[in-house]
MMTF fields as JSON, N, C-alpha, C and O atoms, coordinates in Angstrom:
{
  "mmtfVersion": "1.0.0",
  "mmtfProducer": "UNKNOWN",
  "numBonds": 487,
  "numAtoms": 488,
  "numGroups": 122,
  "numChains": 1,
  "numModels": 1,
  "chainsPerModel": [1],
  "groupsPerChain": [122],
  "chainIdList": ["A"],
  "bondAtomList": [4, 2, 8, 6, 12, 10, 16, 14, 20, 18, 24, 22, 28, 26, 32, 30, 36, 34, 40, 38, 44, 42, 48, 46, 52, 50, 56, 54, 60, 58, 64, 62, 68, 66, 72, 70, 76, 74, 80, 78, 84, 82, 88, 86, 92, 90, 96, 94, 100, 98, 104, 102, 108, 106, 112, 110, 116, 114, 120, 118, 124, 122, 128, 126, 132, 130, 136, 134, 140, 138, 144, 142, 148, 146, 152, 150, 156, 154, 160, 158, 164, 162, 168, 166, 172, 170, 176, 174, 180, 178, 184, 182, 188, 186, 192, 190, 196, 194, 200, 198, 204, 202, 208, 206, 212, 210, 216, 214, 220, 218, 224, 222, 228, 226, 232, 230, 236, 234, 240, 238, 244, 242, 248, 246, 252, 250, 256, 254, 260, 258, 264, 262, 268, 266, 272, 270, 276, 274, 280, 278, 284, 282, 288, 286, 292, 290, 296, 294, 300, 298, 304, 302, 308, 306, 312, 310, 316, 314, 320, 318, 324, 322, 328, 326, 332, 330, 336, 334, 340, 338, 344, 342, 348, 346, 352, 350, 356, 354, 360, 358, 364, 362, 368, 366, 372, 370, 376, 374, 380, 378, 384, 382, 388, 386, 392, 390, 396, 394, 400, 398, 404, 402, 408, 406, 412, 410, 416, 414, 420, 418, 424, 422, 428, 426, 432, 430, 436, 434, 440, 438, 444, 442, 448, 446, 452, 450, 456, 454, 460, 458, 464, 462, 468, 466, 472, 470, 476, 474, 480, 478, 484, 482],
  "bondOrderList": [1, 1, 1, 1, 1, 1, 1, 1, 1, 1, 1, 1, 1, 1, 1, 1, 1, 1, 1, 1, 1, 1, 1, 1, 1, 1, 1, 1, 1, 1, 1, 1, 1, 1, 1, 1, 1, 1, 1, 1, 1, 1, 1, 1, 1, 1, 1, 1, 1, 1, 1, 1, 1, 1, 1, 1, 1, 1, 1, 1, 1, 1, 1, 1, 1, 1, 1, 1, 1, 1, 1, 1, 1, 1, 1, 1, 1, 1, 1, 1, 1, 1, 1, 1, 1, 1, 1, 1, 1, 1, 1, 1, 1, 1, 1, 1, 1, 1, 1, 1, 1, 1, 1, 1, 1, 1, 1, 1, 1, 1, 1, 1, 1, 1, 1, 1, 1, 1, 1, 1, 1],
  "groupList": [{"groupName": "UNK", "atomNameList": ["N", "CA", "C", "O"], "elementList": ["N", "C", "C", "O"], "formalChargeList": [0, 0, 0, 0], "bondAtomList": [1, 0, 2, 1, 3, 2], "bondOrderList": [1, 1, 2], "singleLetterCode": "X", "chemCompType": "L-PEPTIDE LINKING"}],
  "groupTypeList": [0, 0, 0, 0, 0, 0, 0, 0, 0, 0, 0, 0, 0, 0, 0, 0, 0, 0, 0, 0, 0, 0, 0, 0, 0, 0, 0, 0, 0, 0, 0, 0, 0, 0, 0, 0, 0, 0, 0, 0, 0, 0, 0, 0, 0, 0, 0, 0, 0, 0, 0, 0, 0, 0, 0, 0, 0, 0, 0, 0, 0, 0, 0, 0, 0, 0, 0, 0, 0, 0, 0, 0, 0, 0, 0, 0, 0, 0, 0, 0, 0, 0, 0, 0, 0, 0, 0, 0, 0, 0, 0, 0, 0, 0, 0, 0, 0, 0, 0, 0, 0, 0, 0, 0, 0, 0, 0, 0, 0, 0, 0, 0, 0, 0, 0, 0, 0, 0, 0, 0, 0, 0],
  "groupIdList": [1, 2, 3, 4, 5, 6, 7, 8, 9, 10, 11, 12, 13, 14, 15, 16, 17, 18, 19, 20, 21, 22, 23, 24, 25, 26, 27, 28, 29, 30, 31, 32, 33, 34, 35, 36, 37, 38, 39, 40, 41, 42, 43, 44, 45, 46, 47, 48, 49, 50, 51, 52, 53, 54, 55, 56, 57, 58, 59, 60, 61, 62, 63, 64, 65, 66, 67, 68, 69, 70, 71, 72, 73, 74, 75, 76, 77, 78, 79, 80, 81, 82, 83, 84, 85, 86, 87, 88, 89, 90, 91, 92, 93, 94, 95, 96, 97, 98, 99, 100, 101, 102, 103, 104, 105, 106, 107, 108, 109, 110, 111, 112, 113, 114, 115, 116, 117, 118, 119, 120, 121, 122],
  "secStructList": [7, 7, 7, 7, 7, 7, 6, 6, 3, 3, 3, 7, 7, 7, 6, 6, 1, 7, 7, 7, 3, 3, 3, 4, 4, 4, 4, 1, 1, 6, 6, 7, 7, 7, 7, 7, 7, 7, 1, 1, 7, 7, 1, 1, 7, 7, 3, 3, 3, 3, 3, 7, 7, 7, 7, 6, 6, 7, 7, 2, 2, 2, 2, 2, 2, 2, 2, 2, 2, 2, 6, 7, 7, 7, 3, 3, 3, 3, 3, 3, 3, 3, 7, 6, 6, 6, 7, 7, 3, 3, 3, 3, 3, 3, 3, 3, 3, 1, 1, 2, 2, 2, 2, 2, 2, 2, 2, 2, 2, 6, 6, 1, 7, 7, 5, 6, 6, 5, 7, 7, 7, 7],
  "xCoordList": [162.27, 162.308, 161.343, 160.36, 161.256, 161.056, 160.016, 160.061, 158.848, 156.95, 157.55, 158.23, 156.997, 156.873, 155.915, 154.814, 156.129, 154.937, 154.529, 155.058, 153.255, 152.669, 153.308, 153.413, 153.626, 154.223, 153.691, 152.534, 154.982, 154.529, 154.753, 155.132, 154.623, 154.737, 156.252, 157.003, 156.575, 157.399, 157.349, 156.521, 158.199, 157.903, 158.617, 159.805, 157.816, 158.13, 158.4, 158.606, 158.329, 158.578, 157.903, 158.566, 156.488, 156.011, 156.422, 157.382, 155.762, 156.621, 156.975, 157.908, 155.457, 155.855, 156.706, 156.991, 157.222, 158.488, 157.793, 158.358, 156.565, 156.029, 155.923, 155.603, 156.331, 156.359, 155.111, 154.226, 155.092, 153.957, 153.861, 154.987, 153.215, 153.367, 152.951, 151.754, 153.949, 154.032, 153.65, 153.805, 153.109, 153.065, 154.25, 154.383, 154.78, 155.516, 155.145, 155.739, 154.204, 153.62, 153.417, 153.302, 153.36, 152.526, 154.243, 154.17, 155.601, 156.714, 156.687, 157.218, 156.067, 155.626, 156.549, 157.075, 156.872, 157.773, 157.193, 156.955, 156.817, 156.746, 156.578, 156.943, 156.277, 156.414, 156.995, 157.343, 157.1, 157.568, 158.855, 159.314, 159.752, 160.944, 161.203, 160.246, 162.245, 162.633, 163.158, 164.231, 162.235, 162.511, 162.662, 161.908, 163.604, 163.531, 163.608, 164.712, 162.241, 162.479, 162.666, 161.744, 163.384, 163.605, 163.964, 164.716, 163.647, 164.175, 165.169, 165.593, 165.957, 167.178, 168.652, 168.872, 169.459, 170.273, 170.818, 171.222, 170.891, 171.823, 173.142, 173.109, 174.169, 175.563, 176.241, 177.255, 175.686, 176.211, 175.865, 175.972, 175.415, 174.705, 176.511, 177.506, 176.465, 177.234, 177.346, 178.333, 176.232, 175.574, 174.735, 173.597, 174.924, 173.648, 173.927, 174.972, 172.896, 172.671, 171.451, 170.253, 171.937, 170.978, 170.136, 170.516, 169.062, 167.723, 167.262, 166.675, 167.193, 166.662, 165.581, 165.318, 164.891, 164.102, 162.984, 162.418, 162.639, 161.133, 159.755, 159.791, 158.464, 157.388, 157.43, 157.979, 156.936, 156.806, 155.946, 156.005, 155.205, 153.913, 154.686, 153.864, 155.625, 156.348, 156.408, 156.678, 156.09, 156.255, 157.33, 158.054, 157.696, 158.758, 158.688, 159.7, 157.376, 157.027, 156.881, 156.805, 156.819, 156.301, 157.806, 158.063, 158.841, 160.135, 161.044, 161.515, 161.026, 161.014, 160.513, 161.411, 159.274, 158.684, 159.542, 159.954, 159.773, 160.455, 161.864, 162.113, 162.646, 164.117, 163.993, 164.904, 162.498, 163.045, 162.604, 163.021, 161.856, 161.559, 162.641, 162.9, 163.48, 164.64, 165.775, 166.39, 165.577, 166.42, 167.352, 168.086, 167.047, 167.723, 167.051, 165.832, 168.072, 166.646, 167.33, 167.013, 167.977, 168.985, 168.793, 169.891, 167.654, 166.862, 167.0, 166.582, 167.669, 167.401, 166.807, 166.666, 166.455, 165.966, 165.824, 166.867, 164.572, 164.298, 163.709, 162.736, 164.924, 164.78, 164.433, 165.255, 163.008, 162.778, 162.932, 162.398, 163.814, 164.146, 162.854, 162.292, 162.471, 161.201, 161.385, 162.112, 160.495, 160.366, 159.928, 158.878, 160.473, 160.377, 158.925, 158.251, 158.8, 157.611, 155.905, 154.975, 156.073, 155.246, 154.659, 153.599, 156.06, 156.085, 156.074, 156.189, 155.966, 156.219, 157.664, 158.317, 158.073, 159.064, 159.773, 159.146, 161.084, 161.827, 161.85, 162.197, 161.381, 161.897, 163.258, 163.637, 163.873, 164.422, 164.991, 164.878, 165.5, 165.445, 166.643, 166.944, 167.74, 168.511, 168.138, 167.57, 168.695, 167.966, 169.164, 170.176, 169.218, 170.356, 170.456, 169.716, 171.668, 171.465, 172.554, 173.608, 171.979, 172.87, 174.663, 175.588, 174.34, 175.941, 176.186, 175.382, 178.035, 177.761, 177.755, 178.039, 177.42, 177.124, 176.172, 176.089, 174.847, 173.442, 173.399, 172.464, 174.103, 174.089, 174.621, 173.752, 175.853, 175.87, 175.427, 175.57, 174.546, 173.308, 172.109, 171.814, 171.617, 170.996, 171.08, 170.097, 172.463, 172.8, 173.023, 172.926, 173.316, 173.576, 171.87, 171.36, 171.5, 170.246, 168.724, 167.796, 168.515, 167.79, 167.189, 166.165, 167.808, 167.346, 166.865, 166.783, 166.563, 165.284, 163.921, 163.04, 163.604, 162.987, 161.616, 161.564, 160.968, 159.767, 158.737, 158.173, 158.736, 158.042, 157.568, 158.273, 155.664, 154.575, 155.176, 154.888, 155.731, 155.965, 157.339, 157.564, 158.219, 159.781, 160.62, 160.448, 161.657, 162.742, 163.815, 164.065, 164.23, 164.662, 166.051, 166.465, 166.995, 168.554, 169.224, 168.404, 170.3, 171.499, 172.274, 173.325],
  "yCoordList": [63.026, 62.901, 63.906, 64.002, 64.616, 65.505, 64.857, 63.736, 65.939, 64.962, 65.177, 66.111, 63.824, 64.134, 64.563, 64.125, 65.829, 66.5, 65.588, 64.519, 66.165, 65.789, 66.156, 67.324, 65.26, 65.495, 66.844, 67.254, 67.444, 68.85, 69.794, 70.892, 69.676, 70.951, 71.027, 70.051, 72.222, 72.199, 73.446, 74.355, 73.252, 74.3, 75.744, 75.856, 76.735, 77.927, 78.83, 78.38, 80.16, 80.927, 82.198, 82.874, 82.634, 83.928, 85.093, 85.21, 86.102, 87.356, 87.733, 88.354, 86.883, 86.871, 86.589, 87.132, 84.989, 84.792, 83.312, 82.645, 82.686, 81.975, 80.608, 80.882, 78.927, 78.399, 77.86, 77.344, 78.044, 77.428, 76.612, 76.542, 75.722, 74.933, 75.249, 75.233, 75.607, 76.075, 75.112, 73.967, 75.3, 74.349, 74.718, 75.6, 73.88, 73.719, 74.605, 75.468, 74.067, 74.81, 76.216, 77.045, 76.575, 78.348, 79.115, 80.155, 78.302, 78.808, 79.636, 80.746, 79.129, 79.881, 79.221, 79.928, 78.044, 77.228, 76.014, 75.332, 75.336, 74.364, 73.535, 72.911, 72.441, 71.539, 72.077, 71.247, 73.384, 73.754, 74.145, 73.884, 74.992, 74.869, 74.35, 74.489, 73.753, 72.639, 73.58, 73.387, 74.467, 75.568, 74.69, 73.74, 75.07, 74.357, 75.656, 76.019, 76.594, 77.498, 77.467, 77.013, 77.763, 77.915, 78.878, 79.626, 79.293, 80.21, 79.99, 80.73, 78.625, 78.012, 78.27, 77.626, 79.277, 79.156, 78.136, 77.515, 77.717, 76.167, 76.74, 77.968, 76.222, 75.854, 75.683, 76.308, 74.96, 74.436, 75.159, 74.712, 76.385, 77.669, 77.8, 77.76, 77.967, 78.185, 79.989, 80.703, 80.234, 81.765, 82.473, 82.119, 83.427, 84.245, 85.877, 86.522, 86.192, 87.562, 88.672, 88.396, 89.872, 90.408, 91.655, 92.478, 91.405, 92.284, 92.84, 92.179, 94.285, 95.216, 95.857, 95.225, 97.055, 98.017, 97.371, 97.674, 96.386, 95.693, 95.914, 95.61, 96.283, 96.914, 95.849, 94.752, 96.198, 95.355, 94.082, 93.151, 94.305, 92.458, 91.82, 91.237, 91.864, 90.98, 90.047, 90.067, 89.115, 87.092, 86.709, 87.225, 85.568, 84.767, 84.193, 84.301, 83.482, 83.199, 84.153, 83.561, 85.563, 86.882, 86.485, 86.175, 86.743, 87.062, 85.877, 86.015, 84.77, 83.275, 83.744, 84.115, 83.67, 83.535, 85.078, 84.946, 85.992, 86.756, 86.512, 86.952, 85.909, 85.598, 84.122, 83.662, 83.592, 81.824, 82.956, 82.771, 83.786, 84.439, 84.559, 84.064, 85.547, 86.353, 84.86, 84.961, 84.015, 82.811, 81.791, 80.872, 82.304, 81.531, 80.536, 80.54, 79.241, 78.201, 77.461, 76.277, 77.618, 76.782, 77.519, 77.697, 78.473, 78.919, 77.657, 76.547, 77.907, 77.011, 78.003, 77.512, 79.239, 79.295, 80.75, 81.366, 81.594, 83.115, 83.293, 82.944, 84.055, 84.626, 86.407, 87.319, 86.534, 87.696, 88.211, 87.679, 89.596, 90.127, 90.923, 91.579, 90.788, 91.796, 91.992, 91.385, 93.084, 94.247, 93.601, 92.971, 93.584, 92.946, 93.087, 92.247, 94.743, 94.941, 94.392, 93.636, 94.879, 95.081, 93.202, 92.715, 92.877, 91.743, 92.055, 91.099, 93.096, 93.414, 93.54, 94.507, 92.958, 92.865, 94.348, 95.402, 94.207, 95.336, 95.966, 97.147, 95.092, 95.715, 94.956, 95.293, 93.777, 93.036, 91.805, 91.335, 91.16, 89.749, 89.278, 89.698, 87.988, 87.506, 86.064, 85.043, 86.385, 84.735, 84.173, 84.874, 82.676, 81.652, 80.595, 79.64, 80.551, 79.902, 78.504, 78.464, 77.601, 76.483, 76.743, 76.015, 77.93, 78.248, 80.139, 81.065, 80.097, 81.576, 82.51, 83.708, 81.802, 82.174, 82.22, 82.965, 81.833, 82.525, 83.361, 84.158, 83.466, 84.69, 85.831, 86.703, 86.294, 87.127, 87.87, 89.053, 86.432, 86.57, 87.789, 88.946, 86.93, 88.167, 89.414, 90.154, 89.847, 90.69, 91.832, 93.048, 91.192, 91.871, 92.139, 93.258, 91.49, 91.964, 92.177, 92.384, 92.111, 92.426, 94.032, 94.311, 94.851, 96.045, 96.057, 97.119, 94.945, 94.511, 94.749, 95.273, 94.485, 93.385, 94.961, 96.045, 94.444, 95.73, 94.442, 93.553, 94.779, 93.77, 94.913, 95.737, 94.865, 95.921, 97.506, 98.468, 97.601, 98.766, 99.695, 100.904, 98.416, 99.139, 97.862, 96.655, 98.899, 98.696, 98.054, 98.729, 96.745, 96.361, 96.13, 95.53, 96.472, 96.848, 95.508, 94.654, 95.239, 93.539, 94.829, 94.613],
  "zCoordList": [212.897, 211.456, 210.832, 211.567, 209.864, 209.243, 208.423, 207.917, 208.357, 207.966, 206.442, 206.017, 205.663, 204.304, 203.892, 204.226, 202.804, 201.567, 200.871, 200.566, 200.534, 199.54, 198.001, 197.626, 197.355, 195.83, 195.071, 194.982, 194.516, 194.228, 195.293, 194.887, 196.583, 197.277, 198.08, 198.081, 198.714, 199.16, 200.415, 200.477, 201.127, 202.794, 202.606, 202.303, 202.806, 202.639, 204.085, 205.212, 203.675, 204.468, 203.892, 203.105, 204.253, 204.471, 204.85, 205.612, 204.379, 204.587, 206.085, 206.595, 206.75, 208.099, 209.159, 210.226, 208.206, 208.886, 209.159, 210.026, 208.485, 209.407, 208.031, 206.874, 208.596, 207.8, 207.257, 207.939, 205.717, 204.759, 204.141, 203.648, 203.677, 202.187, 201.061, 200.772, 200.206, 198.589, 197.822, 198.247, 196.623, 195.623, 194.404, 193.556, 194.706, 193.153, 191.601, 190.954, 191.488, 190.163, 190.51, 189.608, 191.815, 192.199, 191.239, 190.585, 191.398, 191.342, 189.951, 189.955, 188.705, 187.625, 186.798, 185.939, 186.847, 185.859, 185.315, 186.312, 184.236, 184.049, 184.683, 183.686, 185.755, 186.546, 187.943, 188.782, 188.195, 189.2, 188.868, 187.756, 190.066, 190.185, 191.435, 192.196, 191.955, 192.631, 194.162, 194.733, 194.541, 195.322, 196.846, 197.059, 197.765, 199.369, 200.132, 200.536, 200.432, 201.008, 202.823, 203.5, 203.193, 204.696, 205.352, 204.727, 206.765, 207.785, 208.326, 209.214, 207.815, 208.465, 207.397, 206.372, 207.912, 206.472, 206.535, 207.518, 204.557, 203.881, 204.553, 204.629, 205.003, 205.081, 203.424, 203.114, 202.658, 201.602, 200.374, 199.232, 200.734, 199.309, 198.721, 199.443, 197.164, 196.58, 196.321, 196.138, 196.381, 195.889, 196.035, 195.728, 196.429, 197.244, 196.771, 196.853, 196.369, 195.927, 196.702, 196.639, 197.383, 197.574, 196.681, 195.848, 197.186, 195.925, 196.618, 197.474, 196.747, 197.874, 196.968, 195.945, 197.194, 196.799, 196.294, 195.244, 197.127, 197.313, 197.704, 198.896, 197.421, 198.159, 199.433, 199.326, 200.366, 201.443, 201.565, 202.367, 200.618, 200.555, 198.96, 198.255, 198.582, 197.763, 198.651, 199.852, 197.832, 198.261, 198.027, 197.176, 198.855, 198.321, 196.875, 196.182, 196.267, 195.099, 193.919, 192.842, 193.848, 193.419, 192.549, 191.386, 194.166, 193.692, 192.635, 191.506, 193.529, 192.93, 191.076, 190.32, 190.642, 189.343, 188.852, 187.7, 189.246, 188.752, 188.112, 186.989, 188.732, 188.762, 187.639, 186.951, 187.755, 187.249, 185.419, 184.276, 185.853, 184.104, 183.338, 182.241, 184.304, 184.182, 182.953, 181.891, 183.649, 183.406, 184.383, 184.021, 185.824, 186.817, 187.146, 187.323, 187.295, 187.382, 188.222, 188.109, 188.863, 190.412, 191.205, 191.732, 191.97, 192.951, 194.022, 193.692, 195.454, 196.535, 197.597, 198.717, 197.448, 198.469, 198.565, 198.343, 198.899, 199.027, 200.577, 201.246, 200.707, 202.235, 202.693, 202.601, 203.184, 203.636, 204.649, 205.622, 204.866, 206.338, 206.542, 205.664, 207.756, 208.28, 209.643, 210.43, 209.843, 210.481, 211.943, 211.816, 213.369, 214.342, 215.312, 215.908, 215.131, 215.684, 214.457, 214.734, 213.681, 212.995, 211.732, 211.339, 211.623, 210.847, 209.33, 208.562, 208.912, 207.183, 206.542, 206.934, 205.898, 204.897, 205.206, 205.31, 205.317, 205.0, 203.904, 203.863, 202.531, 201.47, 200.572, 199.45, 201.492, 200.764, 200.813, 201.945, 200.131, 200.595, 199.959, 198.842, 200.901, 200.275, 199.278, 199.667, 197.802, 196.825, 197.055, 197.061, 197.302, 197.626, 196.938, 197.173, 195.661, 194.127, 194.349, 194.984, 193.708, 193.769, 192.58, 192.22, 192.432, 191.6, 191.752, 191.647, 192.109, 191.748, 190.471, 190.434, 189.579, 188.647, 188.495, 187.519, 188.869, 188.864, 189.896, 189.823, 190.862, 191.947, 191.101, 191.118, 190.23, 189.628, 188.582, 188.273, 187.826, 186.479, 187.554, 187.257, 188.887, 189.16, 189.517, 189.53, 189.9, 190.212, 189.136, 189.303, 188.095, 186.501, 186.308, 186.252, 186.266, 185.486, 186.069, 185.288, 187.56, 188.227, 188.226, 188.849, 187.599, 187.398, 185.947, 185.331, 185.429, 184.112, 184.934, 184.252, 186.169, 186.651, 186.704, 186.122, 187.449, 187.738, 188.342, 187.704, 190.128, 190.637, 191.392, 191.975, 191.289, 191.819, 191.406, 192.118, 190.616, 190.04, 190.594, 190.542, 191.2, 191.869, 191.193, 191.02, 190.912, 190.158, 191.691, 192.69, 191.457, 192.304, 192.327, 191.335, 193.284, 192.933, 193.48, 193.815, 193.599, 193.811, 194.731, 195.334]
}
């Protein structure tokens, strides 16, 4: 059976690849956003968009508070591909939305975005 969190947080995934516990509020929303980050892909994702042209120490949360700004707010889950030898971020990551219609909201307008000073492409 799977340990319960403490209220407010929820289990992440580092750039490393390695699992963490997030806080809710770190997400940059009001009360949190209701984020379930994992290394395990959902089966049941409605929508998934990829966001490449990332500096390599972008967070899952960096990206997360970026996208919930933007206006997406059915975020289930930000997944980073990295580098096997080394462990640093490739540079981009798939976001996995509870509709595909926020998968294509980010895809439209993700080149608003300017995260550490790169313009990030869908």
């Amino acid at each position: 059976m799977a340990e319960e969190l403490p209220e407010g947080r929820v289990m992440g995934v580092s750039v490393q690849g390695k699992m963490r516990e997030v806080a809710k509020a770190d997400i940059g929303h009001p009360g949190g956003v209701p984020l379930k980050l994992s290394n395990v892909p959902d089966q049941s994702k409605s929508g998934a968009a990829y966001v490449g042209n990332l500096a390599w120490w972008t967070t899952d949360v960096e990206l997360a508070n970026a996208l919930v700004n933007m206006g997406v707010k059915d975020i289930k889950g930000v997944r980073f591909y990295e580098n096997r030898t080394n462990g640093q971020s490739k540079g981009f990551a798939l976001v996995e939305t509870s509709s595909e219609a926020s998968a294509r909201s980010i895809m439209a307008k993700v080149k608003e975005l300017a995260i550490h000073g790169q313009i990030p492409i869908a």
